[in-house]
N, C-alpha and C positions, 0 to 999 in steps of 0.2 A: 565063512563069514568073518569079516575084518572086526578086532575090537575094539569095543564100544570105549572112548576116551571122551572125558570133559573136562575141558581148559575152563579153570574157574578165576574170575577177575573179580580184584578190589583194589578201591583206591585206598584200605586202610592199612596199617603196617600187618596186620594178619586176617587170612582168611579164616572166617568162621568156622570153628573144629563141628557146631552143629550140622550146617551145612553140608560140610566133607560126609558126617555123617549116615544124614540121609542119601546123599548118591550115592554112596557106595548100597548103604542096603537095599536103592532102590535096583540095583544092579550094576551100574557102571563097572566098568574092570578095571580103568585107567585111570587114577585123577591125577591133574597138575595145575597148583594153584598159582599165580602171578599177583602181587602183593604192589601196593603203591603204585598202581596201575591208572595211568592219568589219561583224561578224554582223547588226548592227543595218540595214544600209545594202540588205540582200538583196533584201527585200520591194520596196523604191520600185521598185530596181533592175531586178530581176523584172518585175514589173506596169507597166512605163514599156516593157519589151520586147517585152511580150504584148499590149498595147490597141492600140501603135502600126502595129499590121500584121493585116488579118486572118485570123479563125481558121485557115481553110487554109493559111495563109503558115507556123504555128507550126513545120512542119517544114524549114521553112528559114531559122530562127532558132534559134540555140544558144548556152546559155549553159556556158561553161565556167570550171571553179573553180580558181585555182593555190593556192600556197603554198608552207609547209613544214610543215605538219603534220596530220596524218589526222583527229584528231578534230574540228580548225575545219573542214577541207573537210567530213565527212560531214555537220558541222553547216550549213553552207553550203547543202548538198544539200537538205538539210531543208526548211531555211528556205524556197528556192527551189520546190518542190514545193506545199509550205504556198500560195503567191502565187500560184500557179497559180488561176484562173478557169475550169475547163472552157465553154466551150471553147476557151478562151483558152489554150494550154499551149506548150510550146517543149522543145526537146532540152535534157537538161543532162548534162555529162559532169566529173568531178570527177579529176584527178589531179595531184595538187601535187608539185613540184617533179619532176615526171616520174617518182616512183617509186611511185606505185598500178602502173601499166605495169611497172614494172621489177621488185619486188617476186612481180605474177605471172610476170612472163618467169624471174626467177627459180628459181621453185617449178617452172615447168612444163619446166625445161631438168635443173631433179634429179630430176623425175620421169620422164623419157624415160631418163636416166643407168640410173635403177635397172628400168627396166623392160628396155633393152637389155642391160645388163651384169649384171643377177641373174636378172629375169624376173617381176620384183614389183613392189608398186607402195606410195604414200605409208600406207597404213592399216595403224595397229599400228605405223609407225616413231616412234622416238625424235629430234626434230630440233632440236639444238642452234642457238638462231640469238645471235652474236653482232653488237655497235652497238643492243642493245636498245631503245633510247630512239627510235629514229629512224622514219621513216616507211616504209622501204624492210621493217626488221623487222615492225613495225607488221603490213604487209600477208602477207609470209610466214607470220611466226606463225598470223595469222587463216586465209589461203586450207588450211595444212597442217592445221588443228584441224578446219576442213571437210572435209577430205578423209579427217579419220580416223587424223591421226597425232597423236603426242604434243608438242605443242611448248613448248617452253621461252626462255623471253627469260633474257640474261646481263647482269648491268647492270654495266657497269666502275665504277662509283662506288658499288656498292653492289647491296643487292637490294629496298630499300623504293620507288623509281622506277621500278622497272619492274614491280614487285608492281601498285603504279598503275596502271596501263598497261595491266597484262593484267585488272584489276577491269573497267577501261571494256570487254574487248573481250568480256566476259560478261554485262555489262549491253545492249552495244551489239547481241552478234550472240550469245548464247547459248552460246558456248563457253567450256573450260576452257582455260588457260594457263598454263605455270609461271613460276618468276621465282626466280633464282639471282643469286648473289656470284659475279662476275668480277673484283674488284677487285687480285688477288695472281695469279700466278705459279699459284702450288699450289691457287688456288679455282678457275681456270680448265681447269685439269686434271681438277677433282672436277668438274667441269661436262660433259666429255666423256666423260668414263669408261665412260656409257652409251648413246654419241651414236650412231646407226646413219647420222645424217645433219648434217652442220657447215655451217653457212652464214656468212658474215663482212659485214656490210652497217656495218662501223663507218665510223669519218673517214678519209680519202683520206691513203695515205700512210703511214698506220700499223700497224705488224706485232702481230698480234692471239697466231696462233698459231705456233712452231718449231716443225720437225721433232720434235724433242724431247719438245714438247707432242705431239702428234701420236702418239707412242707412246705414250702415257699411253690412248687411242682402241683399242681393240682391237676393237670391231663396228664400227667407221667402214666404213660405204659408199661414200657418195659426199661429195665439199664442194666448196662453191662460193663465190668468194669476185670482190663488185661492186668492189672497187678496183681503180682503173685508173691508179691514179698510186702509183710502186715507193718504196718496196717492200710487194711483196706482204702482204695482210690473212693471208693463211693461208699457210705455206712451200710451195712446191713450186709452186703454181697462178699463173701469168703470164696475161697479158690475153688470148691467144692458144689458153689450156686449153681443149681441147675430150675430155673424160675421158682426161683425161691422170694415170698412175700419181703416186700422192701418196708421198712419201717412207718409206724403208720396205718400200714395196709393198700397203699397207693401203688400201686407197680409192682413187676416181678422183676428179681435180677438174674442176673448170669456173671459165674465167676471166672477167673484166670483159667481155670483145669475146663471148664466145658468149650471155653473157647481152643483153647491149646488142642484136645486132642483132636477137633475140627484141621486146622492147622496144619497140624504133625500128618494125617493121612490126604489133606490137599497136597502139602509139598509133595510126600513122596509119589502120589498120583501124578503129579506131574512131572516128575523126575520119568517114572515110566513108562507115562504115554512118550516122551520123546525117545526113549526105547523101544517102544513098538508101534510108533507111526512109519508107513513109507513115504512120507514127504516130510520135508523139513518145517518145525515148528517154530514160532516165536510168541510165548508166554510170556503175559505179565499177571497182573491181578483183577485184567479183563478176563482170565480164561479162569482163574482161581477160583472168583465166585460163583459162577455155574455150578463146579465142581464141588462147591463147599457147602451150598443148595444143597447138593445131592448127598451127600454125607450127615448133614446136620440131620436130616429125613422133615 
């Protein structure tokens, strides 16, 4: 059997040593990263992957896409896809900076929340995701709009950037999105008021919402908040929250650690399945969340 290699691409000056991480313990034998890797460079890169082994081999070669931002990965994906030669093809798996994975570990750890603690599930909820801009929302937004819920991006700088944002994810994948003013104190409040679900995916370290805020939330369900560096993105929710009471009484949360270890065995699940599929795979954080469903239990 030919060995398993995965050509890993970023368009940043270094590839993610997490990343590297996981493939390797997922199995791979071979890793070779490609660093400052621009839209344009896909194709060569692609088709120098694919001719150089043959067809049968394709599932033991993979290409995976890093970064920090969703729309150059999906576009990455694209690209790559496009260079494909049937039968010349190869695995590609797209998660930049680790949070396509994290974004579905995310969703799928509020979605166990409200199935165990109501008895319901994401369709028809209202879900507030604050760090609008970022990749980790990005993906929440999207997977929660599939699933039937109402999602809404908060943009702290405004609401004309993530208005953006959520254009591309209706061009990109047919769904609706909102796009609100977080910028004050008092827009941030008017942005919950109807939140039946809060998620916090801003910058590491920064407190998004108080308790205070928090009562402003009177349907709040559930919230979950990826910061793992204190203080806490949402009050009450520590990195250890596993639906733990949110301030008040109003809601359960979920912290950084219950989302992460979600995360950390979705990637490497799917670092694997592209080792042991016989047909070639293309993974984003459409296949992520199934998987992180299944995991969260």
């Amino acid at each position: 059997m030919a060995r398993s290699i995965l050509h890993m691409l970023t368009p940043l000056r270094h590839m993610s040593p997490f990343d590297v991480n996981m493939a390797v313990d997922a199995g791979f034998e071979t890793l070779v990263t490609y660093t400052e890797v621009s839209l344009s460079d896909v194709v060569s890169l692609t088709q120098d992957s694919i001719f150089s082994r043959s067809p049968q081999d394709g599932t033991r070669t993979g290409i995976f896409i890093g970064g920090k931002n969703a729309e150059d990965a999906l576009d990455m994906v694209d690209r790559a896809k496009k260079a494909f030669v049937p039968p010349f093809v190869n695995h590609v798996f797209a998660d930049p900076a680790g949070s396509f994975t994290t974004g579905a570990a995310m969703v799928a750890q509020v979605s166990r929340a409200l199935r165990v603690k109501f008895g319901t599930d994401l369709k028809g909820k209202r879900i507030v995701i604050f760090g609008g801009a970022g990749v980790v929302a990005y993906v929440a937004a999207v997977i929660g709009a599939l699933e039937g819920a109402q999602t809404v991006l908060v943009g702290h700088d405004g609401e004309e950037r993530v208005s953006k944002i959520a254009f591309t994810m209706k061009w990109r994948f047919g769904v609706e999105v909102g796009a609100v003013d977080g910028t004050t104190p008092a827009d941030r409040r008017k942005a919950i008021q109807d939140a039946d679900v809060i998620l916090s995916a801003g910058p590491a370290g920064i407190p998004i919402l108080t308790a205070d805020d928090l009562a402003h939330a009177p349907k709040l369900l559930v919230a979950s908040d990826v910061n793992a560096v204190p203080p806490a993105g949402i009050a009450g929710i520590d990195v250890n929250a596993v639906d733990v009471e949110l301030p008040g009484g109003r809601g359960f949360g979920i912290g950084a650690l219950a989302v992460g270890n979600v995360k950390y065995q979705t990637q490497r699940r799917l670092f694997q399945r592209m080792l042991e599929s016989d047909t070639p795979l293309c993974l984003d954080f459409r296949d992520a969340y199934p998987l992180a469903v299944e995991i969260a239990g």
